[in-house]
Kinemage of the C-alpha trace (Angstrom):
@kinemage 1
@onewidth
@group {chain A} dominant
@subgroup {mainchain}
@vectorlist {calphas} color= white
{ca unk a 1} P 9.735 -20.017 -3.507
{ca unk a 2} L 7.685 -17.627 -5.494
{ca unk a 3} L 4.028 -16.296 -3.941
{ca unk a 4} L 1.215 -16.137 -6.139
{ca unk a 5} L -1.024 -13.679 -6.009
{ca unk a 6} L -3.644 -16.716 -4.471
{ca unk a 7} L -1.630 -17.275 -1.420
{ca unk a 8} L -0.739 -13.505 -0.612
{ca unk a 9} L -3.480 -12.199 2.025
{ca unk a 10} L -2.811 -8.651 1.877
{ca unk a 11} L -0.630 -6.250 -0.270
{ca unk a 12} L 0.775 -3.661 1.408
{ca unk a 13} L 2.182 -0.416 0.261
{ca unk a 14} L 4.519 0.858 2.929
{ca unk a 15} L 4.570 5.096 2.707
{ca unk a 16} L 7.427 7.801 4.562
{ca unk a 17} L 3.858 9.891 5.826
{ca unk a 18} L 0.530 10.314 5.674
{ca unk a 19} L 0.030 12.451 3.020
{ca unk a 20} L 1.568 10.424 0.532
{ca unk a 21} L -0.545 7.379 2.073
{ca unk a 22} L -3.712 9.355 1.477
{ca unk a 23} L -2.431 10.699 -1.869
{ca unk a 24} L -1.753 7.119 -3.167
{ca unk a 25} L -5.196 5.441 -1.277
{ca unk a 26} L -7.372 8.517 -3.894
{ca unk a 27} L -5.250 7.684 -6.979
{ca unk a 28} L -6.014 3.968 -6.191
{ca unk a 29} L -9.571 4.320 -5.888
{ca unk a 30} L -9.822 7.158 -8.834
{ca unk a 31} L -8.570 5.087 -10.920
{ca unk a 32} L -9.645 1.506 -10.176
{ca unk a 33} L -13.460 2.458 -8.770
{ca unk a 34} L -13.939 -1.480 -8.217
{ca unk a 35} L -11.305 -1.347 -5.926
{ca unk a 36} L -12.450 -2.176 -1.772
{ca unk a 37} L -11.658 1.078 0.362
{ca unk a 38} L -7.700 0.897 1.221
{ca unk a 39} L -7.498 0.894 4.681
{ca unk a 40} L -4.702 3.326 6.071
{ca unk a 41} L -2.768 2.339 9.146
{ca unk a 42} L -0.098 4.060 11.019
{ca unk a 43} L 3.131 2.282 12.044
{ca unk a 44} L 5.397 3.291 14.366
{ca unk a 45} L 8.833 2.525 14.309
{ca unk a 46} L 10.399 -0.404 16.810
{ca unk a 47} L 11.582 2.193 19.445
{ca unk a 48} L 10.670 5.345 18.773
{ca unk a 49} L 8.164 7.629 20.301
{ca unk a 50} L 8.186 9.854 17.812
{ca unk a 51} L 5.256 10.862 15.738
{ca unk a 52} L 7.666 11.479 12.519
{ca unk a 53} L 8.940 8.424 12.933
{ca unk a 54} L 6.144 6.801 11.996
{ca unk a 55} L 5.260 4.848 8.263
{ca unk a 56} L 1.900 4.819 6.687
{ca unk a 57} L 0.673 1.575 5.415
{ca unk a 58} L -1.981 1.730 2.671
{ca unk a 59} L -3.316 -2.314 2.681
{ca unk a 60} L -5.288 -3.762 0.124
{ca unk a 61} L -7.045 -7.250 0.100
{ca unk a 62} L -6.976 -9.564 -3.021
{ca unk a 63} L -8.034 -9.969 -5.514
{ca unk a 64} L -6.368 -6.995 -7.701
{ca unk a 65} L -8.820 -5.303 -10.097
{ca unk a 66} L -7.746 -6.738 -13.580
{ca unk a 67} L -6.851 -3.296 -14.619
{ca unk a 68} L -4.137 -3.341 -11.619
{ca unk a 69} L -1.104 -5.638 -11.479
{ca unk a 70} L 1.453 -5.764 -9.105
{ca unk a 71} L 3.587 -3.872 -11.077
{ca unk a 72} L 1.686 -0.874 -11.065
{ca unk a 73} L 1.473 -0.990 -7.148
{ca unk a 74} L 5.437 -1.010 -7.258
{ca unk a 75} L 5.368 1.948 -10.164
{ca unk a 76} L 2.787 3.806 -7.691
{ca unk a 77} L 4.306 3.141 -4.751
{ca unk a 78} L 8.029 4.138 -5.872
{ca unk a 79} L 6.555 7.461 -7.318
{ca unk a 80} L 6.289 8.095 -3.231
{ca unk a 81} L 9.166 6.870 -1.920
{ca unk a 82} L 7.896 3.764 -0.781
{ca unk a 83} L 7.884 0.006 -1.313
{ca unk a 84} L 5.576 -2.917 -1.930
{ca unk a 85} L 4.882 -6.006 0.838
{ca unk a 86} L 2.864 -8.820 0.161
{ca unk a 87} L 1.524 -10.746 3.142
């Protein structure tokens, strides 16, 4: 079953740290300025206790800017070493 972008909620760019979550949420709104404020949230691990265990989630809310698809969120978010959810 494929989503389309009307039935996704949130998109969500998961991120190895928080600099490259912060990094990616000011190229995001640099270059799309109609873009909402991404909202950062910190994720830890199942398990772990550790602080560097921890992913960054940068999540935006639908609808994309028309000058953003989903494949530049994948392009962006690979440039970090991260990946692209849709919820």
């Amino acid at each position: 079953m494929t989503t389309t972008s009307d039935q996704i909620d949130h998109y969500v760019l998961v991120l190895p740290d928080r600099d490259a979550a912060e990094e990616l949420a000011s190229r995001l709104t640099s270059a799309h300025p109609g873009l909402p404020e991404p909202e950062l949230h910190r994720e830890t691990l199942a398990g772990e206790d550790d602080a560097e265990d921890a992913q960054w989630l940068v999540v935006l809310d639908p609808p994309l800017p028309i000058t953003l698809s989903v494949a530049d969120l994948q392009d962006l978010v690979a440039e970090f070493d991260g990946w692209l959810e849709d919820y």
